[in-house]
C-alpha positions as CSV (number, residue, x, y, z in Angstrom):
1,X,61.6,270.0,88.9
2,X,62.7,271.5,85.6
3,X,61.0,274.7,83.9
4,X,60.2,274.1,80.7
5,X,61.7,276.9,77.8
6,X,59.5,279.6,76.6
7,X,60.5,277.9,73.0
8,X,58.7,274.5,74.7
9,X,56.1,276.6,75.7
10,X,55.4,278.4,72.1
11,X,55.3,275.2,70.4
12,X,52.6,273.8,73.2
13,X,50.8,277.0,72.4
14,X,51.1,276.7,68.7
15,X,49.9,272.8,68.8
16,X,46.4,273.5,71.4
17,X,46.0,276.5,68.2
18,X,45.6,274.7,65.5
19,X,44.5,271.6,67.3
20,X,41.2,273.7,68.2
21,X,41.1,275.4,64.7
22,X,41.4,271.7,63.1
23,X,38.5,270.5,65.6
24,X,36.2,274.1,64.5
25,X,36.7,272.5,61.1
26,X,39.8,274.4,59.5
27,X,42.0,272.6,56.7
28,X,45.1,271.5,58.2
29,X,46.7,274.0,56.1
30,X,44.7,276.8,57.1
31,X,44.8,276.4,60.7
32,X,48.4,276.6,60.8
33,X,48.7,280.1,59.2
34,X,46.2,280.8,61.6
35,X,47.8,279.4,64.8
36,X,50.8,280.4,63.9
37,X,50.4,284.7,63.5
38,X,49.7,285.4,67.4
39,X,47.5,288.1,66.1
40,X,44.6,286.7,65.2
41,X,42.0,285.9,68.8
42,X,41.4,282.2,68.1
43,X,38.8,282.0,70.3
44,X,36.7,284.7,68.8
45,X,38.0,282.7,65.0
46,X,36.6,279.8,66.3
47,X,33.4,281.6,67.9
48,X,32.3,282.8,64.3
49,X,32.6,279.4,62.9
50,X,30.6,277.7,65.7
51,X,27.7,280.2,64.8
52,X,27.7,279.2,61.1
53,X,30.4,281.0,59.7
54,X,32.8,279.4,57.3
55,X,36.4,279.2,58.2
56,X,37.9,280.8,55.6
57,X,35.5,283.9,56.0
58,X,35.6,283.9,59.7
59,X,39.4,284.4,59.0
60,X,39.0,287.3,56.7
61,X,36.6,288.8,59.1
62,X,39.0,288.9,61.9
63,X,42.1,289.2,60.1
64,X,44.5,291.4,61.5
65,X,45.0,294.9,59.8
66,X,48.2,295.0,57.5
67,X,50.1,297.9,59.4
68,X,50.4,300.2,56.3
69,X,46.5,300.5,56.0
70,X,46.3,301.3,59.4
């Protein structure tokens, strides 16, 4: 049985990402800058929108902190 690569593995990640962004009602566009910076929690992303939230402010909301404001 072969082990998949952690590169396979990454792009499986990436895809369930923006898959469940797209499904939360995210722009194609948008959900792949979102699945695709590892710092953002999707889950909690996702958890604003569920409760009324539009994406594009649930994404300013939890964006993460530029590290030179920080």
């Amino acid at each position: 049985m072969a082990t998949k690569t952690t590169v396979e593995t990454v792009d499986e990640v990436l895809v369930w990402r923006r898959g469940q962004l797209i499904e939360a009602g995210f722009s194609a566009a948008a959900a792949a800058r979102v699945a695709g910076d590892v710092r953002y929690d999707v889950h909690a992303v996702i958890e604003l929108v569920e409760r009324g939230c539009p994406p594009d402010l649930a994404t300013r909301i939890l964006a993460p902190l530029d590290e030179n404001t920080a």
